[in-house]
N, C-alpha and C positions, 0 to 999 in steps of 0.2 A: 734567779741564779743561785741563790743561797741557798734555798729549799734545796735543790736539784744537787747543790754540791751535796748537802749533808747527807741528803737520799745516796747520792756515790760516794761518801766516804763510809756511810754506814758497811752497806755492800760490801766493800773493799776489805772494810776490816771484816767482817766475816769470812769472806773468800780469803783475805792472808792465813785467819785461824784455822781455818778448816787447811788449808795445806801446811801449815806448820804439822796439822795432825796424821790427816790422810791425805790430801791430795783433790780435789777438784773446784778449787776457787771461782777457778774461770767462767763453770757453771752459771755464776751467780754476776759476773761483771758484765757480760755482754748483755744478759736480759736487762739490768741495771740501767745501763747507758740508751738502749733502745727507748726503756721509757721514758727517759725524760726527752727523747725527742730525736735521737744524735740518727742517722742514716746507717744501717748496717754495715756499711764497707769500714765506715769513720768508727763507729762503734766498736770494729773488731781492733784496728788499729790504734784507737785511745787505751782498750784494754791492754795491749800487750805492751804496752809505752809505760800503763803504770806498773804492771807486771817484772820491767826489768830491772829494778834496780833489786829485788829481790832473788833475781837470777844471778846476776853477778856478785852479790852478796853469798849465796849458795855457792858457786865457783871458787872464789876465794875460799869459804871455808872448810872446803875438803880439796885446796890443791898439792895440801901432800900427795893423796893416794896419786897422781898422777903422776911422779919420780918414778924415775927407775925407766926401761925400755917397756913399749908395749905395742901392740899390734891390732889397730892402726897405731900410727907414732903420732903423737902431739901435733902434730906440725901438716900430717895430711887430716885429722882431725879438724883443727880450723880451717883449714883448705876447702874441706866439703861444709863445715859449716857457715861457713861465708856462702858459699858459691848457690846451698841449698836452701841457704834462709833468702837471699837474694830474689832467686828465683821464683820462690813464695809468695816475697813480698812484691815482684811485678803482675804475679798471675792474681792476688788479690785484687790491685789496684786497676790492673784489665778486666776484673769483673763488675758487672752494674749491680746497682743496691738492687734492683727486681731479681736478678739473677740469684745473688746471693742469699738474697731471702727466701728462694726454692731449695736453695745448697745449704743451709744451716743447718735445718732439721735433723738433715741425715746427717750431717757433722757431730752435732750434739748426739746424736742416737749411739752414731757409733765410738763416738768418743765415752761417751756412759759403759756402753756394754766392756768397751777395752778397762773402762776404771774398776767394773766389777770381776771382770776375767781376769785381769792382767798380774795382780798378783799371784795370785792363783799358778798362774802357768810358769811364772817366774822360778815361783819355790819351785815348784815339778821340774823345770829344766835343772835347777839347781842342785837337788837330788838325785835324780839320774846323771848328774854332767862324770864324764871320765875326764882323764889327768890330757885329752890333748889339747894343742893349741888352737885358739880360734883361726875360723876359719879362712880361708884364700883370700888374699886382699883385692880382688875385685870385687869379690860377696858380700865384703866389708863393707867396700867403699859404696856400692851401690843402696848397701840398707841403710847405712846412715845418711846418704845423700837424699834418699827418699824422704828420710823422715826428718832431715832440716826444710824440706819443702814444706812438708805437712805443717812443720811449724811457722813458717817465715807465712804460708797463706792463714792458718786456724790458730794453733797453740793451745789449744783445749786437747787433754788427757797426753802431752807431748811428753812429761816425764814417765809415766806408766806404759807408753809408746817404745822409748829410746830404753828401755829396761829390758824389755822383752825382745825385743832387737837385738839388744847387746848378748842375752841371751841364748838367745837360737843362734849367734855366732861363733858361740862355744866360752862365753868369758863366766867365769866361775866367782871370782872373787869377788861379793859384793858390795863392798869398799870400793875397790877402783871401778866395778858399774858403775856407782852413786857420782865417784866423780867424774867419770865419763859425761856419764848424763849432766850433769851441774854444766860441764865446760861449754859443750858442743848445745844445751842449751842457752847459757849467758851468748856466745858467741855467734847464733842462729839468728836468737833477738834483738841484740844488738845494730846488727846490720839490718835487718829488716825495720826496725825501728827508726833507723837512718831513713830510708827511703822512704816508708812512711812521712817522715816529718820531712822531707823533704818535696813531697807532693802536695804538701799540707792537708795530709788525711787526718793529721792528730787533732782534738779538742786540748789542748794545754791547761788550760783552765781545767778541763773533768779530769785531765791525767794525773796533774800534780794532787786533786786533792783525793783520787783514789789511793794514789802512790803513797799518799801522808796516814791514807786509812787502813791501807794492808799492812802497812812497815808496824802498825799500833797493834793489829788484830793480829801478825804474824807473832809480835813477842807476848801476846797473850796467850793466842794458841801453843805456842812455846810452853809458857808457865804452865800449863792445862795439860797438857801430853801428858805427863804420866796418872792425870787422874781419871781421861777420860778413856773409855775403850777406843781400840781403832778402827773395830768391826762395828762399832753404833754408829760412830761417825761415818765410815763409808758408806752405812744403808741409808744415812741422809742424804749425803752427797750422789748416792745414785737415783733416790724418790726424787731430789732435784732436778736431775740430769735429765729424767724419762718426762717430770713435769712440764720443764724450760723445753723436750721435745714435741711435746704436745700441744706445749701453746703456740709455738711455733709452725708448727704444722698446721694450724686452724688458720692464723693470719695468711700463712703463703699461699693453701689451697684452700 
């Protein structure tokens, strides 16, 4: 048990420093958890349990940008982030670990290629955006509803997800992206992390000492940010993403 914690907190703290820097931790906590034994459903649910205190942390610290009126309004924001991360988190837990381990692959694939593309396309809407308002609030509410799903079931590449969303809905400014994403993230995982632990999908034991790992490697990778590139790091964090698809894909088929 101690080996295995230290192997998860290792993990952990890598995966926090790599998204303090660019972004794809998660990469590295789900294969993490597998090996030392945990069942893929439990494994994806222990990651994102220790993944949240880091989220709410995130929220809190850009909830200035979130003053002021905006469109969606705060309020049907959590609305759908409840409702989407909910729903997430029952379609996980109505999935079997065989199942799921046929569905990772491609989660991981496509979760990598969005972390390699997704800035990318970000800047570009951002460039091209003209001065109107984002768009019709069903259009709204339907993409971020989608993508609190996506998170409440996976949570792998969910901030580089809800960016480019927010995007293609016409939102320019990105300061209040950032805290869009932070919010309707903390509050996606949140709730699904509820239900989780309420199935008792969570390992508590591997959660806390990832949580302990990321919160240490998060304020490293912090300290590190401005020394390290963001484009070296990301072609790590993608060699990892295509690896963890690979390997995965031998075990299911």
């Amino acid at each position: 048990m101690l080996l295995d914690g230290a192997l998860l907190g290792g993990a952990a703290a890598l995966a926090g420093a790599l998204n303090a820097v660019a972004g794809g931790g998660s990469f590295l906590t789900l294969p993490a958890l597998a090996m030392v034994g945990v069942p893929l459903v439990s494994a994806n649910a222990t990651g994102t349990a220790a993944l949240l205190p880091g989220y709410l942390a995130g929220a809190w610290a850009l909830r200035k940008e979130l003053s002021g009126p905006m469109s969606p309004s705060l309020l049907r924001l959590g609305v759908l982030s409840v409702l989407g991360g909910a729903a997430g988190a029952a379609l996980l837990l109505s999935t079997s670990n065989h199942a799921f381990a046929r569905i990772v692959p491609w989660l991981l694939l496509a979760a990598t290629l969005l972390f390699a593309i997704g800035p990318g396309l970000v800047r570009r809407r951002l460039a091209t955006a003209d001065n109107h308002k984002p768009r019709g609030r069903w259009l709204a509410d339907l993409g971020i509803a989608a993508v609190a799903v996506y998170g409440g079931y996976f949570n792998g590449g969910l901030g580089i997800l809800l960016l480019a969303v927010l995007g293609a809905l016409g939102h320019t400014d990105m300061g209040r992206m950032n805290g869009i994403k932070n919010f309707v993230s903390a509050i996606l995982t949140l709730i699904a992390v509820a239900i989780y632990a309420a199935s008792g999908a969570i390992v508590w034991t591997y959660a806390l000492w990832m949580a302990l790992g990321a919160t240490v490697g998060g304020y490293a990778g912090g300290m590190l940010a401005r020394r390290l590139k963001p484009e070296v790091v990301r072609g790590f964090v993608v060699l990892t993403g295509l690896a963890m698809t690979a390997a995965f894909l031998l075990k299911a088929y």
